[in-house]
Structure formats: structure tokens, C-alpha cells
C-alpha positions as CSV (number, residue, x, y, z in Angstrom):
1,X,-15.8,-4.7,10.2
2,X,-15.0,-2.9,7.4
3,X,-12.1,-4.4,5.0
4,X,-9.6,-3.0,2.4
5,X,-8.3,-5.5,0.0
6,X,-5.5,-5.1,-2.5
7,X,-6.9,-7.2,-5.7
8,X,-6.9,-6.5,-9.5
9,X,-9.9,-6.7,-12.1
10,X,-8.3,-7.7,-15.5
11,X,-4.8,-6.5,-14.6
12,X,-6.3,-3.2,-13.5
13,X,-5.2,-2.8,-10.0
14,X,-7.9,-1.3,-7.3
15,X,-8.6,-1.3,-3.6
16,X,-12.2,-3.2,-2.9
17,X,-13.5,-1.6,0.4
18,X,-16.4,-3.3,1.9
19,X,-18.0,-5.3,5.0
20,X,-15.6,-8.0,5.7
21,X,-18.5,-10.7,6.3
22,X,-20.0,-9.9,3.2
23,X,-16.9,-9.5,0.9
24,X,-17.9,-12.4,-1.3
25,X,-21.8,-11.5,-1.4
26,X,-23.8,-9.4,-4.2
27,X,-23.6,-6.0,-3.1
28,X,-24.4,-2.6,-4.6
29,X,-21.4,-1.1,-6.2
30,X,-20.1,2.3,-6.6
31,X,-16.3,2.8,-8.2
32,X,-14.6,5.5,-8.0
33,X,-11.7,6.9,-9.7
34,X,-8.7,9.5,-8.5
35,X,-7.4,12.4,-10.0
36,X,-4.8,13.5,-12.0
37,X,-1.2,12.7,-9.8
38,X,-3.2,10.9,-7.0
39,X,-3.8,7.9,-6.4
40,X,-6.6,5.3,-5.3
41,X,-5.0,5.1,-1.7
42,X,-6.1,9.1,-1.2
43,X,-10.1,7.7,-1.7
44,X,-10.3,5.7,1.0
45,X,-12.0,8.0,3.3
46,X,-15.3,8.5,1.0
47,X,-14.9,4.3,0.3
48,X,-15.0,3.5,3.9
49,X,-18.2,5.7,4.4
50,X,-19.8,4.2,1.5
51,X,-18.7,0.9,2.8
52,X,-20.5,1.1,6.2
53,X,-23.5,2.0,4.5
54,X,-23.3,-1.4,3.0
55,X,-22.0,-0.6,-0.9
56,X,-18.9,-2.5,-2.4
57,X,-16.5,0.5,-3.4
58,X,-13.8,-0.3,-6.6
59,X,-10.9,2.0,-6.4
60,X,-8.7,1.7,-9.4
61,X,-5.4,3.6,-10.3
62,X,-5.2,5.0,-13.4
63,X,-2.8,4.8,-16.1
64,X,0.6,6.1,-14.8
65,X,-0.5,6.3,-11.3
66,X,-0.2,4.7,-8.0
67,X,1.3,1.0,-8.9
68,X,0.9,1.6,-12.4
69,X,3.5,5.2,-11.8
70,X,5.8,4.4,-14.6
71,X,8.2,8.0,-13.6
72,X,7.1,9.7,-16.7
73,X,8.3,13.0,-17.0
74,X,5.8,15.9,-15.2
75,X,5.4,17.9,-18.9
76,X,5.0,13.8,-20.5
77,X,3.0,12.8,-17.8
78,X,0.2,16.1,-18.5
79,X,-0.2,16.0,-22.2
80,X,-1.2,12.3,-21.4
81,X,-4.2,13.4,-19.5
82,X,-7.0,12.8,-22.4
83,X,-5.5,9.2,-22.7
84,X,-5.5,8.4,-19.5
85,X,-9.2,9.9,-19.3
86,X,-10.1,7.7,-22.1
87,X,-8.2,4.4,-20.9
88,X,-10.2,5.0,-17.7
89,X,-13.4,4.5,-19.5
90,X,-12.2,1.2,-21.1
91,X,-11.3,-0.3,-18.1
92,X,-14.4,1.3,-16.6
93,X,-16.5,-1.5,-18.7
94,X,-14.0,-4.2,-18.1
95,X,-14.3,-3.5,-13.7
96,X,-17.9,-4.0,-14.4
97,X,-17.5,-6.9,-16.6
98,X,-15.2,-8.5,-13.7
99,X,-17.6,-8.1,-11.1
100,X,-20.6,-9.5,-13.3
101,X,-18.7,-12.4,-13.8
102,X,-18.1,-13.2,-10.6
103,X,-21.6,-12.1,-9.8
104,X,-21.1,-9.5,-7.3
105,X,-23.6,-6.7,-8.5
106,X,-27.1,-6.6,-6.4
107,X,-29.5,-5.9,-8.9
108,X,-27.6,-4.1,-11.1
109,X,-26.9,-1.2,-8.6
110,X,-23.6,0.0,-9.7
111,X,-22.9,4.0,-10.1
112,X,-19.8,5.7,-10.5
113,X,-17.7,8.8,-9.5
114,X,-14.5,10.5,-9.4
115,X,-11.8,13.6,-8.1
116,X,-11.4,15.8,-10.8
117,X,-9.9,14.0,-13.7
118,X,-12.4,11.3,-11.9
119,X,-15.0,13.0,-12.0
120,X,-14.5,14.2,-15.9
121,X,-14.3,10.6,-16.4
122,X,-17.5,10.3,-14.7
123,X,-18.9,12.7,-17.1
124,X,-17.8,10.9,-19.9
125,X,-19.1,7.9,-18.8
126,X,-22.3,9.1,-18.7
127,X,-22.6,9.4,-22.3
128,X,-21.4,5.8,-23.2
129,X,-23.1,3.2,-20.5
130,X,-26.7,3.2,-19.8
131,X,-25.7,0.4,-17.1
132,X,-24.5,3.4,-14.5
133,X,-27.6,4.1,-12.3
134,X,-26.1,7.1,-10.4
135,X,-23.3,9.2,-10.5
136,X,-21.2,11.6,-8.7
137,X,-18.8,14.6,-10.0
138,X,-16.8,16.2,-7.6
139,X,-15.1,18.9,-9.2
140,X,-15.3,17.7,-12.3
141,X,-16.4,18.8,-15.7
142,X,-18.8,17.7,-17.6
143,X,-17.8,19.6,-21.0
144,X,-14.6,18.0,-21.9
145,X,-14.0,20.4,-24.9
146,X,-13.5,23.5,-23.0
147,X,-11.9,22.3,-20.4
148,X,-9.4,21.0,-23.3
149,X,-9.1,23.7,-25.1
150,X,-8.7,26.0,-21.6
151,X,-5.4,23.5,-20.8
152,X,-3.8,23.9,-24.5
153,X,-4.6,27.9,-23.4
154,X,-3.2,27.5,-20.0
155,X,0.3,25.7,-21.9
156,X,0.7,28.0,-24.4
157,X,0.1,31.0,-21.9
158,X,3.2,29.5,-19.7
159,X,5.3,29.4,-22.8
160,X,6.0,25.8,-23.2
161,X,5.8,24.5,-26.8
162,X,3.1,22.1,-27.5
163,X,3.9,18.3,-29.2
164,X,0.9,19.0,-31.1
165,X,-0.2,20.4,-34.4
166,X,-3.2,22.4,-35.2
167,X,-4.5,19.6,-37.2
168,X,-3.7,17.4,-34.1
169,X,-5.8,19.6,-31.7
170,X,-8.8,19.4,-34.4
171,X,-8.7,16.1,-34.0
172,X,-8.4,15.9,-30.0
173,X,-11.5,18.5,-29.9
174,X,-13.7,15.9,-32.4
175,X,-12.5,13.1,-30.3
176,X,-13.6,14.4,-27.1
177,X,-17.2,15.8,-28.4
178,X,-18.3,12.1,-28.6
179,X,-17.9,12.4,-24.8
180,X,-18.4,15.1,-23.9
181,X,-21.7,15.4,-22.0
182,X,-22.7,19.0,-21.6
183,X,-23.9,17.9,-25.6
184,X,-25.7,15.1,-25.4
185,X,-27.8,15.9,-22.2
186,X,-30.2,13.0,-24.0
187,X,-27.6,10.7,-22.7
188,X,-28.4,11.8,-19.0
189,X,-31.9,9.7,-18.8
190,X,-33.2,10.9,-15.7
191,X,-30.1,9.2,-13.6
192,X,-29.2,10.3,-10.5
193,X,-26.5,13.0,-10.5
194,X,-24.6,15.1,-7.8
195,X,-22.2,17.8,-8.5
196,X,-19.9,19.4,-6.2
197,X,-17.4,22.2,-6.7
198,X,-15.7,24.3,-4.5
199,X,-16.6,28.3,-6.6
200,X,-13.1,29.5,-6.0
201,X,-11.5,26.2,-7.9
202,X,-8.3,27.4,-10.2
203,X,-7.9,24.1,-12.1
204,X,-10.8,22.7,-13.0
205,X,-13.6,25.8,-14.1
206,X,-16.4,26.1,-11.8
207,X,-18.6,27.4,-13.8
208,X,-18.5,24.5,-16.1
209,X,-20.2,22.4,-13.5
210,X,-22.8,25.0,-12.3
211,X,-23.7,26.2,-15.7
212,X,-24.3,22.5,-17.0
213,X,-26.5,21.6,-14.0
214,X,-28.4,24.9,-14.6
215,X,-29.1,23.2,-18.1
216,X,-29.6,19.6,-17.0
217,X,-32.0,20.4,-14.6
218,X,-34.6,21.0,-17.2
219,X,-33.7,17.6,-18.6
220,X,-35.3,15.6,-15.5
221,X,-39.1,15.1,-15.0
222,X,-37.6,14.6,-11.4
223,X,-35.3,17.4,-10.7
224,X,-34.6,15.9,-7.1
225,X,-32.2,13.4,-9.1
226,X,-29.8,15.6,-10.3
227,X,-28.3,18.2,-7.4
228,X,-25.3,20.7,-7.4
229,X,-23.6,21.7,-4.0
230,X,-21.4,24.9,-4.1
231,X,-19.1,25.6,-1.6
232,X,-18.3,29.0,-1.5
233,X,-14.3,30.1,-1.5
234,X,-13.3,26.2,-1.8
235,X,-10.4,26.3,-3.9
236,X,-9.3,22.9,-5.7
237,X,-9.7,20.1,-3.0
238,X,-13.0,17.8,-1.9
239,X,-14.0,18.7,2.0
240,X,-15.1,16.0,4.1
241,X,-18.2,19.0,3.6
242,X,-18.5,17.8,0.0
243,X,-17.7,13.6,1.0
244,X,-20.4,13.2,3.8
245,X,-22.8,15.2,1.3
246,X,-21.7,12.7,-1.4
247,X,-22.4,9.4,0.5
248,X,-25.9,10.5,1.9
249,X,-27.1,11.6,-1.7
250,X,-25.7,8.2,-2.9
251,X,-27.4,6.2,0.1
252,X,-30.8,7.7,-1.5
253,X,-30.7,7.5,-4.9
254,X,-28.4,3.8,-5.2
């Protein structure tokens, strides 16, 4: 029987899904975090499929989200998106630390993944822990420096008047080239790596994806570990298409 259990990994709070009868054994591990306004109840479906196949799954919430929602203001709440991003790649480390400790990793099988801001995260991650053995970004980008400067576009387009100064945005775009992964491909070493992304997406750039896996690709002596599936017309939301693909790419490669 499958289990869902409410617990928290240094204060971070997270459903663990896994096999009930082996809750408290070394298992292979794959966490994966939510997007922007969700939540990690709305990941349960791809956790429970991962879960049968016999991984541990971590679902965290993010900074001011699900039990950590602290009712920030919408406009607040958006131009907090980078920090959120880079909190979840703290607490990233201190999941894995968590689990280490209490020695629940089978042979250091761990991988990660992610929704959207998830799945940026993923990205980033990617460039700071050799420890991730595979990886999975669903509709996410790996180029965290466009994708910034296409949401201070998309605010200034709507007319609302940004908190931030040039000088500040200088800063942000620096910040984020030390994660961003589309330039340090080097940082990829031959992991395992599955894209998807639905071509008609309106928030998160399609083409960011595709056009990073068409440079990637040359990166791996085995191209069979990195993969891109397109689904044509999908707008901004995972199928269960794009989830059942996910969890029998990850059954191979982790």
C-alpha cells in the first residue's frame, strides 16, 4: 500500500509518498517541487506513480505556499519569485541532508524535478549539486536570465511600476547567471535529463526548453540520457501525457 505522510525536513514542510512497508527503508529518492501559487498537495498524482514503482517521493512547499501561504499580496507575492526560486535551492541541500542523516538514500539514487517554477529550480539545481543523478523539467526553463528579463518585460508591458531600479535588475541578471544552466552546459555531466513542454505554453517560453535541449544534446556522449517531449497545442499545464512519460523515463535512468 502506498502511503502519504505529512512530516517536515528541517522545518521545511513536505509530503513523503512511498510504500507503506518500506517507509523507514533506504529507498531511491526523487523530490519534486510545485509551481509558482500551487502547492505540494497538486503533485501527488506523479508521487504516487513514482511511489509504486518503488521510489521515495519528497514534496515540499515553497516559500509562501501551501502551509507556509503567509497572504502576501498577488503583485508582493510575484516579484518574490527569484527568492523563492533560490530559497528552494537551499532547502534543496538541507532535504537531502535530512534524508542522509537518517540514512534513507539507496545508493545515492536521488534526482530531482519540478512544475514550472519547479522545474526552473530544477534547472538551477543542476548547476550547483553534482549529487542529483537525474532530473526532470516539466515546463521549465533552463535559462533563468531570459526568462527574467521576459517577466520585468511582461510587468512593465501591463503598466505596473516596478520596486526595482536599473541598477537593481543588473544585479538580479548577474545573480541568476550563476544558475542559470543554458551557460554552463559543463555542469550537465552526462546526467540523465527529461524535458517536457506543452509548444503553445504562454507563461513559461517554449522555446527556451527546446532550444537548450537542441544545444545539450551535443553535450552527452550518450544522447539517450537527455530527452525532450513536445506536446503540440499544450498550453501551460502537465498532462497525465507528460506525467506517465516522466515516471517511465525516471524508472530507466534512476
Amino acid at each position: 500500500m502506498i502511503g502519504i505522510y505529512r512530516n517536515t525536513y528541517k522545518n521545511i514542510p513536505a509530503l513523503t509518498v512511498v510504500d507503506s512497508t518500506k517507509q523507514d527503508e533506504p529507498l531511491p529518492v526523487f523530490i519534486y517541487f510545485h509551481g509558482f501559487t500551487s502547492a505540494k498537495e497538486h503533485n501527488l498524482p506523479q508521487a504516487y506513480l513514482l511511489a509504486q514503482k518503488g521510489y521515495r517521493v519528497i514534496l515540499p512547499d515553497s516559500a509562501h505556499h501551501g502551509e507556509r501561504d503567509d497572504e502576501l499580496p498577488k503583485q508582493e507575492l510575484n516579484f518574490k519569485f527569484w527568492d523563492i526560486v533560490y530559497q528552494n535551492l537551499k532547502e534543496l541541500q538541507d532535504i537531502k541532508d535530512e534524508l542522509d542523516r537518517q540514512d534513507l538514500i539507496k545508493d545515492r539514487r536521488i534526482g530531482v524535478g519540478g512544475t514550472s517554477m519547479g522545474g526552473i529550480t530544477t534547472s538551477a539545481a543542476l548547476t550547483m549539486y553534482p549529487w542529483i543523478q537525474a532530473s526532470a523539467v516539466m515546463m521549465g526553463s533552463p535559462k533563468p536570465v531570459e526568462f527574467a528579463k521576459k517577466l520585468i518585460q511582461d510587468v512593465e508591458n501591463s503598466g505596473i511600476s516596478l520596486p526595482l531600479k536599473e541598477a537593481d535588475l543588473d544585479e538580479l541578471y548577474r545573480s541568476l547567471e550563476g544558475i542559470d544552466l543554458s551557460k554552463q552546459m559543463d555542469k550537465l555531466y552526462g546526467r540523465p535529463l527529461f524535458f517536457w513542454h506543452g509548444d503553445a505554453d504562454p507563461v513559461v517560453p517554449f522555446e527556451h526548453s527546446y532550444d537548450f535541449y537542441n544545444e545539450a544534446i551535443d553535450q552527452y556522449k550518450n544522447p539517450e540520457n537527455i530527452r525532450f517531449l513536445r506536446e503540440v497545442g499544450r498550453d501551460h499545464k502537465v498532462s497525465r501525457f507528460a506525467v506517465l512519460e516522466m515516471v517511465n523515463w525516471l524508472e530507466l535512468v534512476l
